[in-house]
MARLUMRO-936780 format. One record per atom (N, C-alpha, C): residue number from 1; atom name; x, y, z. Coordinates in Angstrom, 2 decimals, always signed. Example, Ala and Ser with C-alpha at 12.3 -4.5 7.8 and 13.67 -1.06 7.14 Angstrom:
 kollo lumkol    east   north      up
     1      N  +13.19   -5.69   +7.80
     1     CA  +12.30   -4.50   +7.80
     1      C  +13.20   -3.30   +7.80
     2      N  +12.85   -2.25   +7.08
     2     CA  +13.67   -1.06   +7.14
     2      C  +12.90   +0.03   +7.87
***
This chain:
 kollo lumkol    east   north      up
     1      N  -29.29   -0.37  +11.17
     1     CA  -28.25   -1.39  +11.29
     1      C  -26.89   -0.76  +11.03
     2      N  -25.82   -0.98  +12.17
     2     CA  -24.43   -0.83  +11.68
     2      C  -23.83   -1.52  +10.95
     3      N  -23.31   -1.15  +10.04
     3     CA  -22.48   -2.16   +8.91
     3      C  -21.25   -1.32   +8.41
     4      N  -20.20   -1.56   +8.73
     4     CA  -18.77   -1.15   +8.74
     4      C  -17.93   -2.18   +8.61
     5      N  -17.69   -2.41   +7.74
     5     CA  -16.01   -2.99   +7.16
     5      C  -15.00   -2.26   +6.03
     6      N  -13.63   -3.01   +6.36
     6     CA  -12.72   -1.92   +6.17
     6      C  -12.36   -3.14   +4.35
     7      N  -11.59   -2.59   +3.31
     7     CA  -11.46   -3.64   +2.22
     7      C   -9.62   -3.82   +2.66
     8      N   -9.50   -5.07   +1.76
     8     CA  -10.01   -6.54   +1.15
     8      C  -11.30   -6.97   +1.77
     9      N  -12.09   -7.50   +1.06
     9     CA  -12.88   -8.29   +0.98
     9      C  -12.77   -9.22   +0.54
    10      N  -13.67  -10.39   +0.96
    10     CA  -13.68  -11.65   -0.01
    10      C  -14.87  -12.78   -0.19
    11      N  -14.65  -12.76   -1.61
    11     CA  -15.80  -14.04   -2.29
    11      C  -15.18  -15.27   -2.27
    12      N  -15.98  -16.36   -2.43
    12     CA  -15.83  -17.55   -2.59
    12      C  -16.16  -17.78   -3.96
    13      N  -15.71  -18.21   -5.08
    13     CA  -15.39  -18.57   -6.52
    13      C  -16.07  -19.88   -6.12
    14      N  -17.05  -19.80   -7.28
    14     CA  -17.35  -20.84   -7.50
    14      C  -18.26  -21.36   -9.36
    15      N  -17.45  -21.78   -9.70
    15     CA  -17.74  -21.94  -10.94
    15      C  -17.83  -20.87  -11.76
    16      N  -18.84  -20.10  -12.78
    16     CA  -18.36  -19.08  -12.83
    16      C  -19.08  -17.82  -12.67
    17      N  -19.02  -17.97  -10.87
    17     CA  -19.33  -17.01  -10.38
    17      C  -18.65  -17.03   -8.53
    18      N  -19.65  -16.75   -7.71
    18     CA  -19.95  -16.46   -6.27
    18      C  -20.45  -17.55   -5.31
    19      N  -19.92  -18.09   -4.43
    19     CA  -21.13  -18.45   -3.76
    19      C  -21.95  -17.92   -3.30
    20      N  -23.59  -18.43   -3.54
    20     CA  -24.20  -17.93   -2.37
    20      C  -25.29  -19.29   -1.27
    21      N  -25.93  -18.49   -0.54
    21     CA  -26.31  -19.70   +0.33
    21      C  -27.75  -18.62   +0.89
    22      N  -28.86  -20.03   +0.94
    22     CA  -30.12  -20.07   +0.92
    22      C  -30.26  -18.98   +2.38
    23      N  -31.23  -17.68   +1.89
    23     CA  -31.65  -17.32   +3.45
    23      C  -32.84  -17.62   +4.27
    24      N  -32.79  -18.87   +3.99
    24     CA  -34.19  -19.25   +5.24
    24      C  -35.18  -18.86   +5.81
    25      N  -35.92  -18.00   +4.81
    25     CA  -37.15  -17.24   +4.98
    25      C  -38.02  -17.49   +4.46
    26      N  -38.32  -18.60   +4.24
    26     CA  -39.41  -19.29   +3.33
    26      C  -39.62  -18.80   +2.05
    27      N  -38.59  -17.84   +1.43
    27     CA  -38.26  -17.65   -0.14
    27      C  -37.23  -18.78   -0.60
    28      N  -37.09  -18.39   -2.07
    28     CA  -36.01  -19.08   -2.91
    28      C  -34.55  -17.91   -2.65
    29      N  -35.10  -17.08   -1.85
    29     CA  -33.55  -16.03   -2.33
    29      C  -32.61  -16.78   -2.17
    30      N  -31.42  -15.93   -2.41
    30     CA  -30.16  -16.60   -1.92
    30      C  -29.47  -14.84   -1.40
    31      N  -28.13  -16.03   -0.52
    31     CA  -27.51  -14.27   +0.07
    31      C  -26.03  -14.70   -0.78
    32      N  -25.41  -13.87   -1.23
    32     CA  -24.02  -13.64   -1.88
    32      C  -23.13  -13.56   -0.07
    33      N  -22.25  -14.42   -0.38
    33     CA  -21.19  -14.46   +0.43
    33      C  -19.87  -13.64   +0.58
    34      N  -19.62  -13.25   +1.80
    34     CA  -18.57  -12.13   +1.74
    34      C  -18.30  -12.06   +2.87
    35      N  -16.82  -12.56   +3.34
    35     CA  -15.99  -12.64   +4.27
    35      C  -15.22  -11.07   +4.33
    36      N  -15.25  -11.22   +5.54
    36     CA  -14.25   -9.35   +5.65
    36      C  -12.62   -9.97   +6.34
    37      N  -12.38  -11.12   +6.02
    37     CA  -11.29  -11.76   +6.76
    37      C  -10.63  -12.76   +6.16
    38      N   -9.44  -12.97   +5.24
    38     CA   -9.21  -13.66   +4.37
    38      C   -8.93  -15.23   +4.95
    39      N   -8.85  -15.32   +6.22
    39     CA   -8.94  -16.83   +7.15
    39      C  -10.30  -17.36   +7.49
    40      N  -10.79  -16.72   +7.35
    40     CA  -12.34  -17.07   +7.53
    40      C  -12.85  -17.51   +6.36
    41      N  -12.59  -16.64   +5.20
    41     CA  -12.92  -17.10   +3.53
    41      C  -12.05  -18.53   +3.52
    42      N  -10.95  -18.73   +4.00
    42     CA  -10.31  -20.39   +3.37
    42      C  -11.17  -21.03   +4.67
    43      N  -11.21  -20.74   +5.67
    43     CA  -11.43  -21.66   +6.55
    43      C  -13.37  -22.17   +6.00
    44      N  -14.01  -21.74   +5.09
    44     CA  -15.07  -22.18   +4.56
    44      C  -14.95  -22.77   +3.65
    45      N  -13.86  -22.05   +2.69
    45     CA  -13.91  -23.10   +1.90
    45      C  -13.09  -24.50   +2.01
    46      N  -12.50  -24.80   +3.05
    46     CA  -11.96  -25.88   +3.39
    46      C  -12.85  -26.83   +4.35
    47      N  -13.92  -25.86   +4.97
    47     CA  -15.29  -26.95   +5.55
    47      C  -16.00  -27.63   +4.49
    48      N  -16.27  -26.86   +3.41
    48     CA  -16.86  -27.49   +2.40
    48      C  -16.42  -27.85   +1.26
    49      N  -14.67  -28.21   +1.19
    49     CA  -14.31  -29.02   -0.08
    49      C  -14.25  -28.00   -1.55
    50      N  -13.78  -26.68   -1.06
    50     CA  -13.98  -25.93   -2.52
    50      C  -12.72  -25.77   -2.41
    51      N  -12.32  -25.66   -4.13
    51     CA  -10.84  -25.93   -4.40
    51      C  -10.46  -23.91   -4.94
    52      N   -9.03  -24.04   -4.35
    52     CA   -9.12  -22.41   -5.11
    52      C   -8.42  -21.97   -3.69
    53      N   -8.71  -20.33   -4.16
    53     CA   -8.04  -19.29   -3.11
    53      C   -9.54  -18.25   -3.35
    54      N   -9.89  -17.41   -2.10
    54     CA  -10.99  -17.01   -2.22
    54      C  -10.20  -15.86   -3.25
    55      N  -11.20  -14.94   -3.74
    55     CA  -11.31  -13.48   -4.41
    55      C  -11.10  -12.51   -3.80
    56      N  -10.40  -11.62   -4.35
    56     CA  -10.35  -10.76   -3.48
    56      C  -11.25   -9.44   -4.34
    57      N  -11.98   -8.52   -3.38
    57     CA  -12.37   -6.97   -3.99
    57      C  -11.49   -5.72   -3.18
    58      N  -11.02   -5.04   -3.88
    58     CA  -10.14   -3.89   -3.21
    58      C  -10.55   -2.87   -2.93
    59      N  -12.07   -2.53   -2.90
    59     CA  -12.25   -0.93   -2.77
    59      C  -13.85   -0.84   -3.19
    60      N  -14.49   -0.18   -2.84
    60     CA  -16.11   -0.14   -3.07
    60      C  -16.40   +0.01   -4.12
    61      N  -16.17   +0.62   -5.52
    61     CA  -16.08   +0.71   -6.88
    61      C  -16.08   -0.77   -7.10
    62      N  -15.27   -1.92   -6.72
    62     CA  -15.53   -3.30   -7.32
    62      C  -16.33   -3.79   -6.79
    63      N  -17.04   -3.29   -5.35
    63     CA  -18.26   -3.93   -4.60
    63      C  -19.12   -3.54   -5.49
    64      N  -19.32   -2.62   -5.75
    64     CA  -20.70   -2.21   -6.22
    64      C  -20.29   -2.70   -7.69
    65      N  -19.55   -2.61   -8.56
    65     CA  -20.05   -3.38   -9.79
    65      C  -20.19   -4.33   -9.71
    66      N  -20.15   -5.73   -8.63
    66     CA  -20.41   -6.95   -7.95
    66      C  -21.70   -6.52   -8.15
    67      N  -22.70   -6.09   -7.33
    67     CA  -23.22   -5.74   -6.91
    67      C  -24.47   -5.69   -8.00
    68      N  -24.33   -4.64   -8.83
    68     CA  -25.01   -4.27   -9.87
    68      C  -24.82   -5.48  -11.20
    69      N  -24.22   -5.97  -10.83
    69     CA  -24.22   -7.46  -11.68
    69      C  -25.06   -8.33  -11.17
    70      N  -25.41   -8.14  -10.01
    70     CA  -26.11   -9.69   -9.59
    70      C  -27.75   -9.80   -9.87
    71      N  -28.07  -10.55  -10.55
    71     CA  -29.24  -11.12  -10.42
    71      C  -30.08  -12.37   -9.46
    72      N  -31.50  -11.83   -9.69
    72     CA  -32.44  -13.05   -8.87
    72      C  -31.81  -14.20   -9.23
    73      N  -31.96  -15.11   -8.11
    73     CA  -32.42  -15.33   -7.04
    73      C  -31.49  -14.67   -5.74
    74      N  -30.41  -13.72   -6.25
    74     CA  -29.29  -13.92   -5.31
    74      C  -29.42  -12.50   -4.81
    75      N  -30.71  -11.90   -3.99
    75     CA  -31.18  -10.31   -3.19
    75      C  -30.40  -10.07   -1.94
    76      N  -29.71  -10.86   -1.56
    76     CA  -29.06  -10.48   -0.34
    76      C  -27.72  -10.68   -0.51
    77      N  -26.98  -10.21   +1.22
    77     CA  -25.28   -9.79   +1.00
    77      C  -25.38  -10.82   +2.71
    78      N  -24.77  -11.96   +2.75
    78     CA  -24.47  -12.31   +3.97
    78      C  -22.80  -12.22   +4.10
    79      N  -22.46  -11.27   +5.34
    79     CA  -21.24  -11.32   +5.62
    79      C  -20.52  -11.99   +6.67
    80      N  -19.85  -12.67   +6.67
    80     CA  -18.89  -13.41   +7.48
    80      C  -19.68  -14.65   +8.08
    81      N  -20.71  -15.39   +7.10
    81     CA  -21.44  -16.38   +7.46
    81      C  -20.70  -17.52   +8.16
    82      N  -21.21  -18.54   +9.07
    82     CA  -20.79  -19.82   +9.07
    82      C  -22.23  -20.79   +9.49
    83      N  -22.03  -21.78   +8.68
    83     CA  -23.26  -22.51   +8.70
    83      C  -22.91  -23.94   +9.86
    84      N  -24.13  -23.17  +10.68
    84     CA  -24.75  -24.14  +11.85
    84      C  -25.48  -24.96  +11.60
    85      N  -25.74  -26.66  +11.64
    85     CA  -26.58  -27.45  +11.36
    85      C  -27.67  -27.41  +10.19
    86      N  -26.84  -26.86   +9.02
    86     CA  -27.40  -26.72   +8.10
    86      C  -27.93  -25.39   +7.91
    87      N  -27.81  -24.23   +9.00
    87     CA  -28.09  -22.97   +8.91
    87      C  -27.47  -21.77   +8.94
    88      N  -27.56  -20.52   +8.46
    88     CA  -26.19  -19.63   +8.29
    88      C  -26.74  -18.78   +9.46
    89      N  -25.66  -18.59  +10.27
    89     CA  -25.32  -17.45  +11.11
    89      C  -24.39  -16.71  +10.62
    90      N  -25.00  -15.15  +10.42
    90     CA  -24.44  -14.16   +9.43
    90      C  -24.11  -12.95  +10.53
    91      N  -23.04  -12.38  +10.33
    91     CA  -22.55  -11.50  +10.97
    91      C  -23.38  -10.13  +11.22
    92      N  -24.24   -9.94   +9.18
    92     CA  -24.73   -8.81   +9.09
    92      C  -25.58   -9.28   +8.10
    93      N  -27.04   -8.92   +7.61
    93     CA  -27.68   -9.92   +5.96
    93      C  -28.42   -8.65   +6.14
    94      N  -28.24   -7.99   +4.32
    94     CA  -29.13   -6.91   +4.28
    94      C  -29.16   -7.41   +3.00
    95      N  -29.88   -6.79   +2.18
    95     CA  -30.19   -6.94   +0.92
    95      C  -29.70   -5.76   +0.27
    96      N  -29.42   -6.30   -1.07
    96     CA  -28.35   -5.58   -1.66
    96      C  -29.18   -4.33   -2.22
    97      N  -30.11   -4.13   -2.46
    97     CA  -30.13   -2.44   -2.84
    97      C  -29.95   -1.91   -1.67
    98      N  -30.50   -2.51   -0.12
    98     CA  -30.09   -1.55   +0.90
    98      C  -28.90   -1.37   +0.95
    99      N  -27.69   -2.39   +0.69
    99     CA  -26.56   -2.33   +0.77
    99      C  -25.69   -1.42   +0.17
   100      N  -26.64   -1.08   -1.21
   100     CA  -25.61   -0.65   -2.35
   100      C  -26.28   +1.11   -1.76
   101      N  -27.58   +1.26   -1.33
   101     CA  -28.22   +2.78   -1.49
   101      C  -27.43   +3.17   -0.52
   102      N  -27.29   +2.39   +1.09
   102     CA  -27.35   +3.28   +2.53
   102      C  -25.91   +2.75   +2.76
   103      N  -25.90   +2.03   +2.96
   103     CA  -24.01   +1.90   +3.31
   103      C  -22.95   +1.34   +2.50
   104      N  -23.16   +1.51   +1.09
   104     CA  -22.04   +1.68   +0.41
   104      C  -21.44   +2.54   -0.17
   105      N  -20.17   +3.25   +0.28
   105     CA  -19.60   +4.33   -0.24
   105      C  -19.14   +4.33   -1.61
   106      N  -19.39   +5.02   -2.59
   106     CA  -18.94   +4.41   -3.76
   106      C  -18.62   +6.06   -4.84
   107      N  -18.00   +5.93   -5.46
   107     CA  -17.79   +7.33   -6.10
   107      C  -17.70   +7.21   -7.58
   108      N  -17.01   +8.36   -8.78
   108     CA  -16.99   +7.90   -9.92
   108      C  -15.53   +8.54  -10.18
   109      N  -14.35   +8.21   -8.97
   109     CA  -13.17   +8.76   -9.90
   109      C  -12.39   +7.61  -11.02
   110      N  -11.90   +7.84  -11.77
   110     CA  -11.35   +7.49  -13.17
   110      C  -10.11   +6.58  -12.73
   111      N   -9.74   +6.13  -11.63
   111     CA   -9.31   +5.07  -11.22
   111      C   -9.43   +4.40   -9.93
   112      N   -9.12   +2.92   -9.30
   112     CA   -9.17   +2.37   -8.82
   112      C   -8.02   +3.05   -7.78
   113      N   -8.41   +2.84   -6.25
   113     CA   -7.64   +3.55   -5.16
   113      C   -6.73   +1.85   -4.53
   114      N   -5.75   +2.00   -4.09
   114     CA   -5.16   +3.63   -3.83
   114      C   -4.42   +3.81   -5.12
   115      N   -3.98   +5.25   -5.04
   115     CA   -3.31   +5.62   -6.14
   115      C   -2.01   +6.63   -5.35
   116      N   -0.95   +7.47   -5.72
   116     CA   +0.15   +7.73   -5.10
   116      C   +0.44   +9.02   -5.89
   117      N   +1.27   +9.74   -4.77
   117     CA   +1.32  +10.60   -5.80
   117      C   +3.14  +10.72   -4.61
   118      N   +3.83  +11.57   -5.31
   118     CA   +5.47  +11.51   -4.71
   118      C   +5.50  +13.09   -4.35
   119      N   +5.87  +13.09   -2.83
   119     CA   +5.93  +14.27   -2.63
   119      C   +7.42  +14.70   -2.41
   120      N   +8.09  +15.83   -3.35
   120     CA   +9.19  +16.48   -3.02
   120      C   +9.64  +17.38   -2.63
   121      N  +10.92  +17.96   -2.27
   121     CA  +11.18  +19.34   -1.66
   121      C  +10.25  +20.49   -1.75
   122      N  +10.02  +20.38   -2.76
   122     CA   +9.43  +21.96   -3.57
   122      C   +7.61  +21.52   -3.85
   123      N   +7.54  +20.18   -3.79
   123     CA   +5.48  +19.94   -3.15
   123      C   +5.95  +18.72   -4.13
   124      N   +4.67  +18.77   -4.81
   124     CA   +4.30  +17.09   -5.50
   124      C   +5.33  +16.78   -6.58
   125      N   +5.66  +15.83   -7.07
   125     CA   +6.00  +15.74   -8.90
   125      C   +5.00  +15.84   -9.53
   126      N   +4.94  +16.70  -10.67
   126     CA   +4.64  +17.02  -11.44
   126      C   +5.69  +17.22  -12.89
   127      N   +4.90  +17.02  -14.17
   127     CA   +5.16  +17.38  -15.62
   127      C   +4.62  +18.51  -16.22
   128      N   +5.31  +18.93  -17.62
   128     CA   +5.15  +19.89  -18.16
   128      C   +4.60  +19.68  -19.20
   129      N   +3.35  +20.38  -19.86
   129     CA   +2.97  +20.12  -21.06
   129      C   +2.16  +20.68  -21.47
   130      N   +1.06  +21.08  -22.52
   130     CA   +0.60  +22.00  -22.92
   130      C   -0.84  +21.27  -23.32
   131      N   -1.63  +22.28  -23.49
   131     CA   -3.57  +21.93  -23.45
   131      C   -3.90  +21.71  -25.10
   132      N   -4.62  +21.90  -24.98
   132     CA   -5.27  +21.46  -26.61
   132      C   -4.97  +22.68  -27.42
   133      N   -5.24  +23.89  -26.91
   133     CA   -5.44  +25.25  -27.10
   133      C   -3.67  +25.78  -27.34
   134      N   -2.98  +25.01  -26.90
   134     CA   -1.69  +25.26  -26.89
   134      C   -1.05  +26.13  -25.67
   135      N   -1.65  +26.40  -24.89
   135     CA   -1.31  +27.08  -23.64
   135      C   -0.26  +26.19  -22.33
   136      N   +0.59  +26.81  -21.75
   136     CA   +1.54  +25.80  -21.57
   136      C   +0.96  +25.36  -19.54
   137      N   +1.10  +23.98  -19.78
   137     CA   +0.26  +23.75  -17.83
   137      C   +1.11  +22.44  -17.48
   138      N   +0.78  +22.84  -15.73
   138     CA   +1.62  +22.09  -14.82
   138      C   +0.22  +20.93  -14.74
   139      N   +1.11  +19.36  -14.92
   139     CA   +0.32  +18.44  -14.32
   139      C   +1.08  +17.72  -12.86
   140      N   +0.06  +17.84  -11.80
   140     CA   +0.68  +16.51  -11.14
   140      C   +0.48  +15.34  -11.20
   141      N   +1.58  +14.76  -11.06
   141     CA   +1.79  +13.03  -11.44
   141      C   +1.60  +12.33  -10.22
   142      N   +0.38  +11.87  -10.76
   142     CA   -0.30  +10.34  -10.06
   142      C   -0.20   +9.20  -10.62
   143      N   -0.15   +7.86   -9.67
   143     CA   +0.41   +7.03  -10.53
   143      C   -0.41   +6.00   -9.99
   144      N   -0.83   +4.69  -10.69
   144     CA   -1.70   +3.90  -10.00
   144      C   -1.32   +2.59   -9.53
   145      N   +0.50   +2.50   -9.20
   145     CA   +0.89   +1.82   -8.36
   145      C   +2.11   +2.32   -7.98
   146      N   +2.36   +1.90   -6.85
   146     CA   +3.71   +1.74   -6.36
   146      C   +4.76   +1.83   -7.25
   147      N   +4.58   +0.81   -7.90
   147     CA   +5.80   +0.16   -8.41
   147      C   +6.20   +1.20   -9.98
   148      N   +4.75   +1.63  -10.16
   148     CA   +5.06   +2.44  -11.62
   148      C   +5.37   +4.24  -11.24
   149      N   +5.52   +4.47  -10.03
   149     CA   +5.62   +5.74   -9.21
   149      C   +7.27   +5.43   -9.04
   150      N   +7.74   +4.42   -8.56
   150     CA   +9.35   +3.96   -8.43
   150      C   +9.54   +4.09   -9.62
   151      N   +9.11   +3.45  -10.83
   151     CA   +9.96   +3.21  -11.93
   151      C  +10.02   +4.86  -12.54
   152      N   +9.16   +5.56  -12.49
   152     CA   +8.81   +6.90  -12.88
   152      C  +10.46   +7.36  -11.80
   153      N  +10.59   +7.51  -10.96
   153     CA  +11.85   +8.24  -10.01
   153      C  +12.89   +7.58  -10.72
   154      N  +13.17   +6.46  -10.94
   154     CA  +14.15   +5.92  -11.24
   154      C  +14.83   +6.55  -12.49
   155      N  +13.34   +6.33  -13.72
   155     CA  +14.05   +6.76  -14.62
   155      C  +14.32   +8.51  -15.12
   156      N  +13.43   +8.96  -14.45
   156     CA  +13.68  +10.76  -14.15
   156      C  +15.13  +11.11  -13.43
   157      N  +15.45   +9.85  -12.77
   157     CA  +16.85  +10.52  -11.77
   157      C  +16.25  +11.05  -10.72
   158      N  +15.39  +10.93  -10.11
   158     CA  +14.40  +12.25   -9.01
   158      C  +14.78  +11.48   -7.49
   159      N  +14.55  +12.03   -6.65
   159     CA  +14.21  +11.41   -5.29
   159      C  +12.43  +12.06   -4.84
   160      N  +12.05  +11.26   -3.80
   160     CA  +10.93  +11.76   -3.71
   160      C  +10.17  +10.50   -2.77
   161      N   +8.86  +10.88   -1.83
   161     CA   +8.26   +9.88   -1.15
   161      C   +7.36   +9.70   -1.40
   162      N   +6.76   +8.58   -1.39
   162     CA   +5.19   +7.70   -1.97
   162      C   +4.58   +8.35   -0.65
   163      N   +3.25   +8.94   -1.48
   163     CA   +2.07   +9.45   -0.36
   163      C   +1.13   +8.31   -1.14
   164      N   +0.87   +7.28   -0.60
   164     CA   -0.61   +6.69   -1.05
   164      C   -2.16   +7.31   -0.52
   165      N   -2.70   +7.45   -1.77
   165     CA   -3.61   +8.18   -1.65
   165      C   -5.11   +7.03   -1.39
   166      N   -5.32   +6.87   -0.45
   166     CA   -6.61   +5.91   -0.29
   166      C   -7.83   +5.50   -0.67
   167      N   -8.34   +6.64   -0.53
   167     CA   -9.66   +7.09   -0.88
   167      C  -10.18   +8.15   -1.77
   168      N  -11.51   +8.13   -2.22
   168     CA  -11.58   +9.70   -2.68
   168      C  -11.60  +10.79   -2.03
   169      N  -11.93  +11.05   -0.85
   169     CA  -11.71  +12.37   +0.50
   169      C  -10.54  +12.23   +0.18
   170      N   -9.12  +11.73   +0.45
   170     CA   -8.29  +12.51   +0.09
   170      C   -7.78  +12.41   -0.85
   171      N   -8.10  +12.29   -1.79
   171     CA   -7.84  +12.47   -3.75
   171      C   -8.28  +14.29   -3.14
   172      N   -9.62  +14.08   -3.07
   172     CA  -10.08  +15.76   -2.78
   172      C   -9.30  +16.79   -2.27
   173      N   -9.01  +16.24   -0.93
   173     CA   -7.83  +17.20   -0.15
   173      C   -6.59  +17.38   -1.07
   174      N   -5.93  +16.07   -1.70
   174     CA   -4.88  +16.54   -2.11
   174      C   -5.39  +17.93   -3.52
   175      N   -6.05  +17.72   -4.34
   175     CA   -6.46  +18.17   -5.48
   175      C   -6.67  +19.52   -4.89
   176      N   -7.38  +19.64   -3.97
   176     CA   -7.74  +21.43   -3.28
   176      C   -6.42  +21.67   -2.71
   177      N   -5.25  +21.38   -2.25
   177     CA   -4.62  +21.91   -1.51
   177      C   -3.51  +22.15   -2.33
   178      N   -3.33  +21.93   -4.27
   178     CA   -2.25  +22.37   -5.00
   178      C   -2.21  +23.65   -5.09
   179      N   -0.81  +24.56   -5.21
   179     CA   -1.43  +25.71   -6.03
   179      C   -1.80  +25.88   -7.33
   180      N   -2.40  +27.18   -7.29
   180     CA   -3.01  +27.59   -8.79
   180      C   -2.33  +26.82   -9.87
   181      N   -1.07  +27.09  -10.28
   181     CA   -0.83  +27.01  -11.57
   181      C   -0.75  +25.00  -11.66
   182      N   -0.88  +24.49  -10.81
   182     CA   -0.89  +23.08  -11.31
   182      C   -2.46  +23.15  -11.69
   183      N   -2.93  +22.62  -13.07
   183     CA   -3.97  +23.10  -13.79
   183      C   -4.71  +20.93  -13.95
   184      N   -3.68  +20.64  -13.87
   184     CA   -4.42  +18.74  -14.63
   184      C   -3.92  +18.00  -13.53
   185      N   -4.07  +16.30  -13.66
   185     CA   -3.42  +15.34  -12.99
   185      C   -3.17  +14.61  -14.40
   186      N   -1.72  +13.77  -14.34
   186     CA   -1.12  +13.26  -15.40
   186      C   -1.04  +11.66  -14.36
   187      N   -1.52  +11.09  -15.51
   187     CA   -1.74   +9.90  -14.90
   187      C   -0.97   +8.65  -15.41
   188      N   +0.03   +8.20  -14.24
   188     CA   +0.76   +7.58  -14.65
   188      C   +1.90   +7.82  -16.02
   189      N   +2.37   +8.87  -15.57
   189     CA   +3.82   +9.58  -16.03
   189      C   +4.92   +8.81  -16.60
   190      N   +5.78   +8.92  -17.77
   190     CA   +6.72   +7.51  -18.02
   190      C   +7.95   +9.25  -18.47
   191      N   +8.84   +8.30  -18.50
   191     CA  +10.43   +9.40  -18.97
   191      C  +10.87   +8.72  -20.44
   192      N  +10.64   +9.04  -21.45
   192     CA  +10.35   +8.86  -22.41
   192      C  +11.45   +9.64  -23.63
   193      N  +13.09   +9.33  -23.60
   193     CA  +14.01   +9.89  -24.26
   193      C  +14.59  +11.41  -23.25
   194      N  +14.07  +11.32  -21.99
   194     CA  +14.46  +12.57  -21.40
   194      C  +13.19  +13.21  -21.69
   195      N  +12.34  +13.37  -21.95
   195     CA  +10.94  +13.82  -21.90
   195      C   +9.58  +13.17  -21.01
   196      N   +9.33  +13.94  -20.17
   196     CA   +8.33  +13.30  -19.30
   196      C   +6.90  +13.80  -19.69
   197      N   +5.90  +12.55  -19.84
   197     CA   +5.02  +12.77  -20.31
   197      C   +3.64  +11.30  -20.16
   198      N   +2.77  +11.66  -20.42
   198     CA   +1.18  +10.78  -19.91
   198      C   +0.45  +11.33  -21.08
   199      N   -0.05   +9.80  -20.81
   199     CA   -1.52   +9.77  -21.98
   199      C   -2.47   +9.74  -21.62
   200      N   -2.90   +9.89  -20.39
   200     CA   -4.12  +10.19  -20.04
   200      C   -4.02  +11.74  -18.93
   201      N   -4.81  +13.06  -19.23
   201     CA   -4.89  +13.87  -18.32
   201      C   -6.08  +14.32  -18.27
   202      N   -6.22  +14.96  -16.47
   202     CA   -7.70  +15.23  -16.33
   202      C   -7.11  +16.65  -15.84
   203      N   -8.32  +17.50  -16.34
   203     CA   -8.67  +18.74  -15.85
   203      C   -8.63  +18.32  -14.22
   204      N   -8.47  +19.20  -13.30
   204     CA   -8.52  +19.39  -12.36
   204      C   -9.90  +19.58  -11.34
   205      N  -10.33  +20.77  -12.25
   205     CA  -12.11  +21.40  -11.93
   205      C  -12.83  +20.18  -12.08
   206      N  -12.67  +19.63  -13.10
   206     CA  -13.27  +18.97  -13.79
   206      C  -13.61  +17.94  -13.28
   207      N  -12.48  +17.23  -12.55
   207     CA  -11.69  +15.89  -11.59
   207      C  -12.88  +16.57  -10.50
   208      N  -12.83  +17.77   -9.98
   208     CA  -13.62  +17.71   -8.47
   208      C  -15.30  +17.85   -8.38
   209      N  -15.87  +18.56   -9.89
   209     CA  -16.75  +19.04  -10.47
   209      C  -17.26  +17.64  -10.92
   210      N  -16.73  +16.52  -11.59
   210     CA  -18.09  +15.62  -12.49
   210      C  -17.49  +14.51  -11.70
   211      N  -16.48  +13.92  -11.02
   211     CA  -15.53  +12.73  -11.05
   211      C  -15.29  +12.26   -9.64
   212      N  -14.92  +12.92   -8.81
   212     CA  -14.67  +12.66   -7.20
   212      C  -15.68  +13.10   -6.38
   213      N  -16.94  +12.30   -6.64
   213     CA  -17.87  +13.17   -6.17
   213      C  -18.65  +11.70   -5.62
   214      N  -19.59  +11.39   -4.69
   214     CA  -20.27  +10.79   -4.52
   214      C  -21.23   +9.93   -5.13
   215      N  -21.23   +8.46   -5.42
   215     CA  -22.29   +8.07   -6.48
   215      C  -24.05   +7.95   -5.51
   216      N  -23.44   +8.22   -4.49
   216     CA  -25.46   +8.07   -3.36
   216      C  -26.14   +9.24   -3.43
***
C-alpha cells in the first residue's frame, strides 16, 4: 500500500481525546481519525456538530507519540474519512503498528523540526565557548523558531538569513557539511550583557552517532 502525506495533520478533539469511528469488520475496533487537509477536518466536524478547531500534529515525532499512546479498542489509522450512510470511506486504513513500523518516518533528534539555523557571509552563526575539560569550541547556533533566531540577530547587532531546516536528512547534511573546528550545536542562543551563549549543547558526533538517526 502507498501511503504518503506531507504534515500538518489533523485530529478531531474530542473530549479528552481523538475521534475515532467503528471499522466495520465485524470487530469492536475502532480507526483513529486523521485528516491530511485542515478543510476537510472542519468540514466533519461541522457534519457532525463538534464544537472546537481540529488539532493540529507538526511532524512524525508527534505522530508517533499519538500513536504509541493509543490503546484497544482504537488498532487502526483512518485517513481523510467521510461517512457514507452510516459508513466510512477512508482514503487509506492500516493499522497502526503497520503504520508506525513501515511508513512512518520517525527519528530521535532532541528537537521538534523545523528548526533554523542563519546563514552568513563567512557560513553559519555560531558562538564561542568552552567544553567541560576547558578546551575552547565553536558552536553553531540553531534555534527552534523563527522568531527566537530574529530576536538572537537583533540583539547581537548581526545580519544574516533564516535557512529552515525541515527534516532530519537535512539536520544531517547541514551537520556533515561544517568545518572541522565547529565541534557542538548551541541551541537556541540568547546575547546576554554582550555575551553570547546557550544552555543546552550537543556534541556534534554525538548529534549524528546516537540522535539523527532513524527510529525503524
Amino acid at each position: 500500500m502507498d501511503i504518503n502525506w506531507e504534515y500538518p495533520i489533523y485530529l478531531i478533539p474530542h473530549q479528552d481525546g481523538y475521534v475515532s469511528i467503528f471499522a466495520h469488520d465485524g470487530s469492536e475496533d475502532q480507526m483513529l481519525v486523521v485528516y491530511t487537509c485542515r478543510e476537510s477536518a472542519v468540514e466533519f466536524m461541522d457534519d457532525h456538530g463538534l464544537p472546537g478547531q481540529p488539532s493540529v500534529l507538526q511532524n512524525a515525532r508527534e505522530f508517533r507519540w499519538l500513536l504509541d499512546a493509543l490503546r484497544a479498542p482504537v488498532t487502526q489509522v483512518a485517513f481523510d474519512p467521510r461517512v457514507v450512510q452510516r459508513r466510512a470511506r477512508t482514503r487509506w486504513k492500516v493499522s497502526i503498528d503497520a503504520l508506525r513500523d513501515k511508513h512512518l518516518a520517525a527519528d530521535y533528534s532532541p528537537w521538534n523540526y523545523p528548526v533554523y539555523a542563519i546563514a552568513q557571509d563567512t557560513g553559519y552563526a555560531c558562538i564561542q565557548g568552552r567544553a567541560s575539560d576547558g578546551r575552547p569550541l565553536t558552536a553553531i547556533a540553531l534555534f527552534t523558531s523563527s522568531e527566537r533566531a530574529e530576536d538572537y540577530l537583533e540583539s547581537a547587532g548581526e545580519n544574516g538569513q533564516l535557512c529552515e531546516i525541515g527534516d532530519m536528512a537535512l539536520a544531517r547534511r547541514l551537520l556533515n557539511s561544517l568545518p572541522l573546528e565547529v565541534f557542538s550545536v548551541a541551541i537556541d542562543p540568547v546575547v546576554d550583557d554582550s555575551v553570547r551563549k546557550a544552555r543546552h549543547c550537543f556534541d556534534i558526533a554525538t548529534l549524528l552517532e546516537r540522535y539523527l538517526v532513524s527510529a525503524n
